[in-house]
N, C-alpha and C positions, 0 to 999 in steps of 0.2 A: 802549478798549485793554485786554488781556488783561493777566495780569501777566508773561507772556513775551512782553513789548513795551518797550522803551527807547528815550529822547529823546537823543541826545550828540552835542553840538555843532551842533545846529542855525542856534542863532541866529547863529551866524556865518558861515556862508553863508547866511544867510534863507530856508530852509526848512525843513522839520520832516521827520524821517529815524523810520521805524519800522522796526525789525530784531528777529528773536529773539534772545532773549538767554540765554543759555545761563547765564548764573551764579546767574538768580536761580530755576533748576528746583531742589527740594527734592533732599536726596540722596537719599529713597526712590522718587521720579523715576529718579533717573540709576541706582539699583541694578536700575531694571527695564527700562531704558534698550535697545535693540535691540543700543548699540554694545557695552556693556557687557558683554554675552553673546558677540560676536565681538570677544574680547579679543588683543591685540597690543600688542606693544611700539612706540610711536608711532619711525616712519625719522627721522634729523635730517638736515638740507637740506644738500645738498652738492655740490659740482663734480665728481665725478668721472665718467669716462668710461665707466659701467658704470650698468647696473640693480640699486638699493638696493631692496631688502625686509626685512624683520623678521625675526630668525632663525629662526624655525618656517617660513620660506617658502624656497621656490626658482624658478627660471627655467630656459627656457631658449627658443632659436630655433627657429618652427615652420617660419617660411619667409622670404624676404628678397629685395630686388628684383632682379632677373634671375637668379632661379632656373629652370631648366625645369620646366614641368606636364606635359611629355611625352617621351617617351625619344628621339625624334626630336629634339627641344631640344638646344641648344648650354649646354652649363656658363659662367656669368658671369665673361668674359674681364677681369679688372681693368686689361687695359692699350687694351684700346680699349674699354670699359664697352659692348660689342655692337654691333648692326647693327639695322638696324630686322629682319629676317629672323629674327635671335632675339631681339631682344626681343619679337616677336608670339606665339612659343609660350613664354614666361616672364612670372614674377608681376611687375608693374607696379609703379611706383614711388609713395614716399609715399602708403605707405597708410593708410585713414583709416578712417573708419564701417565697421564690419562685424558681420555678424549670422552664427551655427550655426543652419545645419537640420538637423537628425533625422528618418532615418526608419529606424525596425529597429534596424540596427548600421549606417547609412553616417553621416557627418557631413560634413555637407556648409558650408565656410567660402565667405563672399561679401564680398569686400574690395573696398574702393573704395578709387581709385588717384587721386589728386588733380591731381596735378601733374607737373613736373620740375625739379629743381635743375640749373638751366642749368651751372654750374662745376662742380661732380660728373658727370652724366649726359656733359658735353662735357670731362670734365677729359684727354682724349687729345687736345684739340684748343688750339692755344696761344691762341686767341682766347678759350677756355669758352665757344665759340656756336657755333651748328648752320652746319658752314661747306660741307656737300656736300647734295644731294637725298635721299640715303639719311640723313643725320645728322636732318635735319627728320622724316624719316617715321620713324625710330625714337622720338623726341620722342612724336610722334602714337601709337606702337605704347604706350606705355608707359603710359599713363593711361585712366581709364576703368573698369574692373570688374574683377575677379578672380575665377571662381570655384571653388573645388578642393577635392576631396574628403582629407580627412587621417585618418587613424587613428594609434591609440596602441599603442604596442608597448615594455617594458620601461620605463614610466612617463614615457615620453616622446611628441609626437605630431609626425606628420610626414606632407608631402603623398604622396598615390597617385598617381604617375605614372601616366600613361594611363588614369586612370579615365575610364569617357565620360562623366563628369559635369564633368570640366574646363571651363574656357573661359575666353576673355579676350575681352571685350568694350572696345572700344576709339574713337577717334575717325574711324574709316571702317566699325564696324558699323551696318549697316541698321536703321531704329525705325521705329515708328508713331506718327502725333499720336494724339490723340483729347480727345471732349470736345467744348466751345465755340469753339477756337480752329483745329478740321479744318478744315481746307482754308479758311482766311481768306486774304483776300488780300494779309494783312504776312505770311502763309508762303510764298508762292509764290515758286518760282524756275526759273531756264534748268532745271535740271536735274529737277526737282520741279514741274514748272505749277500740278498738284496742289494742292501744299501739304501733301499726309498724310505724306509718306515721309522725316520729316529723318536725315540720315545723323548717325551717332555722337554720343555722349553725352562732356561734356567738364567738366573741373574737378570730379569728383566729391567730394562733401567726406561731410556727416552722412548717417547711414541712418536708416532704420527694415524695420519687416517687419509685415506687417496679418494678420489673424487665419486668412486661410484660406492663409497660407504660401507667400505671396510677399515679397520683398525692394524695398525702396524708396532709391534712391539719388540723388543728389540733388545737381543741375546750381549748383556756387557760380559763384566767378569767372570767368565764360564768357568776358567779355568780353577777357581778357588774351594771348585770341589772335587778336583779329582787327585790321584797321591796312590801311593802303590804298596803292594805289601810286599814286592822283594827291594828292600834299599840297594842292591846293588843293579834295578834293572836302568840300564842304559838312557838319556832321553837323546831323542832326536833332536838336532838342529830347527827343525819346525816347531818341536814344541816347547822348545826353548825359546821359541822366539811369540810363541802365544801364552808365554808362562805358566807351562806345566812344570810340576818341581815334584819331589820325591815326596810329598807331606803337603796335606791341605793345610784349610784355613782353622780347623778344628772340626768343619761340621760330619766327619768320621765314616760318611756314605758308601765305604770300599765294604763296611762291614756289613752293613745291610743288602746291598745290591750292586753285583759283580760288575755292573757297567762301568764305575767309575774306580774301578782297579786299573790303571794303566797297564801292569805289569798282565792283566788277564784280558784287556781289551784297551790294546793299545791305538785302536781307529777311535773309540767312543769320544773322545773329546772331541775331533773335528767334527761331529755331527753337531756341536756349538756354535755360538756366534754367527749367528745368522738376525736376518729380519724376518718377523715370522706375519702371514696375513690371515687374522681371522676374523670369521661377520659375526659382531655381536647379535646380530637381530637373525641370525638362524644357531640356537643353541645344538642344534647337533652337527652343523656342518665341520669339518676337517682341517686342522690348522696345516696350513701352507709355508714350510720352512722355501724363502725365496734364495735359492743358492747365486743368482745372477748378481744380486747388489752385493755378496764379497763377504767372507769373513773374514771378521774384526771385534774388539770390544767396541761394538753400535752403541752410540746415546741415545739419537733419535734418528727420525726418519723426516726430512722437511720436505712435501711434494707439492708439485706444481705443473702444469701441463703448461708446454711452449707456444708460443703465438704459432709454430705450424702444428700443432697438436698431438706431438710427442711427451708422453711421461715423464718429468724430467725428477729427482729423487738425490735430493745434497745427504750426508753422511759423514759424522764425525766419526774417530776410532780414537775414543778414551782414553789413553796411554801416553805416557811422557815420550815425546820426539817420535809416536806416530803422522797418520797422514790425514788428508781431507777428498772426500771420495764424490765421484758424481756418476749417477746412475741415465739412459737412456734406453726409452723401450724400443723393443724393435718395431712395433705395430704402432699405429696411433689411437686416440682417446675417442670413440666415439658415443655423446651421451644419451643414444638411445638405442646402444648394444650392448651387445655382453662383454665388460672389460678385464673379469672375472679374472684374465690368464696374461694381463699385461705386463704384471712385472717375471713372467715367468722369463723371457729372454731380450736381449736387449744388451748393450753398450756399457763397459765400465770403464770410467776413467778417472784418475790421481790428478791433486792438483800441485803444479809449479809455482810458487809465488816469487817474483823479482824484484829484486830492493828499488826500479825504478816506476811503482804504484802499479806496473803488469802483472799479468798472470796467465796461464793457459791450463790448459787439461788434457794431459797425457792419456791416449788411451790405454787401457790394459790389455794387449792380445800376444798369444805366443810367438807374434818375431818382433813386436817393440820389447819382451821382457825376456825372450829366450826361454820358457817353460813351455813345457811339450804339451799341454792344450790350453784349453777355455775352461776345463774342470778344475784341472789344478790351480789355475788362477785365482775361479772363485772360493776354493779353499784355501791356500795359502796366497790370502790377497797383497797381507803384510810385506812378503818378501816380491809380490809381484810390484808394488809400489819403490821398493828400496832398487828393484832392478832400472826401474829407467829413471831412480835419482828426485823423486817426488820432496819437495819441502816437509822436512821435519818439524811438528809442531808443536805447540807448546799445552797441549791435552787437548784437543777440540772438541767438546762437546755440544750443547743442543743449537740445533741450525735453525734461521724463521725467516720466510721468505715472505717478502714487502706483498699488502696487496696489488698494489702497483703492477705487479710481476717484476721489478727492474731491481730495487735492492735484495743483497741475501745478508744476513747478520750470522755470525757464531762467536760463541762463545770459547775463548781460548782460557781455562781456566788458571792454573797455573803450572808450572814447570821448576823443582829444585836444582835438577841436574841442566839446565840450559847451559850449553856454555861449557861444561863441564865433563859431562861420560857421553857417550852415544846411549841412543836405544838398543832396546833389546837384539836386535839386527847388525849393530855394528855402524848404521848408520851415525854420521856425524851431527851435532846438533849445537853448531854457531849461534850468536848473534846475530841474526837478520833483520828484515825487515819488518814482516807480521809479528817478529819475536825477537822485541829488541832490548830486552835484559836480560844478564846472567842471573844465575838463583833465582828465577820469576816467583816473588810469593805472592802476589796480588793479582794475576792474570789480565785480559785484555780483551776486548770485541772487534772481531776484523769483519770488515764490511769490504763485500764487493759488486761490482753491477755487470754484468755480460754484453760485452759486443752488439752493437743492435738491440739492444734489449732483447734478445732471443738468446734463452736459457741450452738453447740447441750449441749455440756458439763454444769455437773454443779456445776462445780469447775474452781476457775480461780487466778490468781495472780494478784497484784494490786500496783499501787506505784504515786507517785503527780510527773506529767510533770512540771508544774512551780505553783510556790506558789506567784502570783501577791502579789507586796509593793512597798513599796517608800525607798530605801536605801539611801535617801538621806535625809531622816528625821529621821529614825530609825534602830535601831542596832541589835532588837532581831528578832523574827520570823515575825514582820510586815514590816522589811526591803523587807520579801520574799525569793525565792530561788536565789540562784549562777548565776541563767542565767536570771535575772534580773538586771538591770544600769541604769546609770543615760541616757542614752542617748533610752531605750526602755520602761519608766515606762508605766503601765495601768493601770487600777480597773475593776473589776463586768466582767468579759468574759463571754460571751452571744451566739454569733452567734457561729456558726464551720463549718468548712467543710475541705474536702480533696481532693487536685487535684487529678491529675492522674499519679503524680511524687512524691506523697505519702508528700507535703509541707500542712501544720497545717496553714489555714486563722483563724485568730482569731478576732473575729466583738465584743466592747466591748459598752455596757448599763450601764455607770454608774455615778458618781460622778464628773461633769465638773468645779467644781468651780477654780480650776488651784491654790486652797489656801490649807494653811497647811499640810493636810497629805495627800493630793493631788495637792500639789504644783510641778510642773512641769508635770502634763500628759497632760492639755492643755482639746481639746474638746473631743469625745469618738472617736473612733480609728479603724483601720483593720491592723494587724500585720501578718506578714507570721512567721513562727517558722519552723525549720527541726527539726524531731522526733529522727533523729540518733546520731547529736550533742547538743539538743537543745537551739541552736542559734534561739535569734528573732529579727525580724528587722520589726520595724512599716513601714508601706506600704501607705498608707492612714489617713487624721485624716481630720473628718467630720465638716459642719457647726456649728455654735453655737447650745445648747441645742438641738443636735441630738441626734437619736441611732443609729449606722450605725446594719444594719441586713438584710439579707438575700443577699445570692449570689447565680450566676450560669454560666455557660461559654456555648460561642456557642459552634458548634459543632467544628470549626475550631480552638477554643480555641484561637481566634486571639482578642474577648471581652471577659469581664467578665461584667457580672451584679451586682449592687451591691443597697441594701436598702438605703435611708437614710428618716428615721423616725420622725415623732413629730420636725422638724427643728422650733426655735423660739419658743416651748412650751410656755416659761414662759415671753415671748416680748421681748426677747432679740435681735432675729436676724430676716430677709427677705429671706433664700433662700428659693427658688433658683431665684427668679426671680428679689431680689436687692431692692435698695431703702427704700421706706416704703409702698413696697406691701407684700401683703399677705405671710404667709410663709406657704410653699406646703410639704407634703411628697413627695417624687420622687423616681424614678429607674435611677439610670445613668448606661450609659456604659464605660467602660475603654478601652483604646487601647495604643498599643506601638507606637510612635509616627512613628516608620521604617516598620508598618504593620504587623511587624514576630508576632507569636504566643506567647500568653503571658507566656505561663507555656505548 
């Protein structure tokens, strides 16, 4: 153990908890501290229905869901919240991951549209559900990708109508598989025999973007639209285990378009959950469903090329006591070729975490897992991880790898059933190491560094950057770690990322009731943390019944971008645009209010 490692309260849930500990870094530590240098008056947690920053900052809305991308677009009618017909040429809803590309002077933003808020999206309808053929395909029109060029004009930025670099990609655009899983025969369908060609990308949640300047997005919750119209048709064990169930989420899309009938096309769903690669900066090119990296509910996509120059590609799977994935390419990264086709094949493997700070990574191939290829593995990745015994986890979502190359961070958000039921799989889901409370309601960031510093390796060491709690309610391991207070409480850490000054954003999805055992965190939050002391200080804390997710920074690092999601879910609140209008997903931007560079 290092001396930035501490024991607290193990023994009382019987396990031993290692976290950094921020108290006992010396002060000539923290005077040189990264956070220390990016100085701010830490935000205090609050309910209010507005975006809190530190007074040196500002805000404001870059774009919001049913805005037009094209002058041909219809402006976002608040009393029937659209048509499918406009929402096809406007920004998508609940937006999430998102990445800026540069090139010259364009800027080019690529959002992913997660969902829909059924009572919002349908609040003209007195049911709050998709109650006509058009209300459903508007659903459909709304989710899926964003792409749109924005520029800054009088310190503000905002979308370029009709740039040709627009586009919205949605759940009836065109893709291609590729990879292991082309043309397998759990992809085939009436409409497809094939199996290459699945239409639309769905549930988009985390991103990422790979070195030669493409965009990766990333297929979560797929499953919550598909449901069948005969109640008695049978589910497979597979898709019980990817949580297909007889009845969606409500948004009704069996009526509209037969794909998502299980009972009439029972492969259609595995053509989900994938990572899918597309270049914003050529609006017609072809999205790339990458069957190699595995289906899963993807948060995001963390990528990093290895000191021997292999692709390397971390991966959470969303889901209570799934797993933590790692991706290698077969060919290496060369930056002045065509890398176009690298994540097409290449190396999967599940990770092992061991209660004594080790770890390794299991590969996934059919005689470590006993499945009869490399196809079926990349589609039913889940059971291929439960086959050689992979650490169950406590929801892993968004992964951010140090620029260093040598740290990796994830987000382990929370977990109720820890301790309690298995996953969907059957697998068991103890008290361990990475996940060392039953009921986890406040979640946890597990940090780990690979063997040699080569991300190739498959061995690595491991240990908990902060154990989120409330020390102000509780005394044993739900207070959390040492570099938790009363003055920086969260829950559920969700988003991540890492500047270029190696400072930990942390975007959090969870529990806002500002009562009981989350009394004082106020509404969900963006907190900066430094990795070398960890010191955190909340940065941001978002509208009512938000999530705040997804960031990016221009190039000048002079904005940062940042999600705020699902604002007013549950009728609480009106952002962004106040009163008793509508409430919007949005992008804001941030700036220093003296112009300088934010980080």
């Amino acid at each position: 153990m290092s001396r930035r490692t501490f024991l607290r309260g193990g023994a009382s849930l019987g396990t031993t908890v290692i976290v950094a500990k921020a108290t006992s870094v010396s002060n000539a530590a923290i005077q040189k501290s990264i956070l220390h240098t990016f100085s701010f008056e830490p935000v205090l947690a609050n309910t209010e229905d507005t975006v809190s920053l530190p007074n040196d900052f500002s805000w404001h809305v870059v774009i919001r869901w049913g805005d037009p991308l094209w002058s041909s677009g219809t402006e976002f009618d608040p009393n029937t919240r659209g048509t499918a017909s406009s929402q096809e040429f406007a920004f998508g809803d609940n937006n999430d991951g998102m990445e800026l590309f540069t090139k010259g002077d364009l800027n080019i933003l690529t959002v992913n549209n997660e969902y829909t808020n059924l009572r919002i999206i349908y609040g003209n309808r007195s049911s709050k559900l998709p109650e006509t053929i058009d209300d459903i395909r508007k659903g459909k029109m709304a989710i899926g990708v964003s792409v749109v060029e924005i520029s800054q004009q009088g310190g503000r930025w905002s979308i370029l109508k009709d740039s040709v670099y627009n586009r919205r990609v949605t759940a009836e655009t065109p893709t291609e598989m590729t990879g292991p899983a082309r043309g397998h025969y759990l992809l085939r369908t009436n409409e497809d025999p094939d199996g290459i060609n699945p239409i639309g990308t769905l549930h988009n949640c985390g991103s990422g973007r790979t070195p030669w300047g493409t965009y990766l997005t990333c297929e979560e919750n797929f499953h919550h639209f598909f449901s069948s119209s005969d109640q008695s048709f049978q589910l497979t064990d597979a898709m019980k285990r990817y949580g297909i169930k007889l009845n969606d989420r409500g948004y009704g899309w069996r009526k509209q378009d037969a794909r998502f009938d299980i009972a009439a096309s029972p492969n259609e769903s595995n053509r989900f959950g994938y990572i899918v690669e597309l270049d914003p900066l050529d609006p017609t090119s072809t999205l790339k469903k990458r069957s190699a990296l595995g289906r899963c509910n993807h948060e995001n996509a963390a990528v990093i090329v290895s000191e021997s120059g292999y692709v390397v590609v971390y991966m959470g799977d969303d889901e209570r006591g799934e797993f933590l994935y790692r991706f290698i390419s077969k060919e290496k990264y060369h930056p002045d070729r065509d890398n176009s086709n690298l994540l097409e094949y290449g190396r999967l493997y599940v990770a092992k975490f061991h209660d004594n700070l080790r770890g390794e990574w299991l590969e996934l191939t059919p005689q470590t897992t006993g499945m009869a290829s490399q196809a079926e593995i990349c589609i039913h990745t889940r059971c291929a991880g439960s086959a050689v015994n992979a650490t169950t986890m406590d929801r892993p979502e968004w992964i951010a790898v140090s620029p260093n190359k040598t740290d990796v961070y994830c987000c382990l958000t929370n977990n109720r059933t820890r301790g309690k039921t298995p996953n969907t799989g059957g697998d068991a889901t103890p008290v361990n190491g990475p996940n060392p409370r039953p009921n986890n309601k406040y979640g946890q960031i597990v940090k780990w560094a690979p063997d040699h510093n080569d991300h190739d390796n498959d061995k690595f060491t491991w240990e908990l950057f902060v154990l989120a709690g409330n020390p102000t309610v509780h005394s044993n391991l739900n207070a959390g770690s040492q570099n938790m207070n009363r003055d920086n409480l969260f829950n559920s850490p969700d988003g991540l990322a890492i500047d270029r000054n190696g400072l930990l954003w942390m975007q959090t999805d969870g529990n806002y009731s500002n009562e009981g055992d989350f009394a004082g965190m106020g509404n969900n939050q963006m907190l900066i943390a430094d990795p070398k002391t960890g010191e955190i200080k909340r940065f941001l804390v978002g509208p009512r019944e938000c999530e705040v997710t997804g960031i990016a920074w221009s190039s000048d690092r002079k904005s940062v971008f940042v999600g705020i999601q699902h604002p007013g879910e549950k009728g609480g609140g009106h952002f962004p645009d106040g009163s008793k209008s509508v409430p919007r997903s949005a992008v804001i931007a941030i700036n220093r209010n003296d112009g300088a560079p934010i980080c």
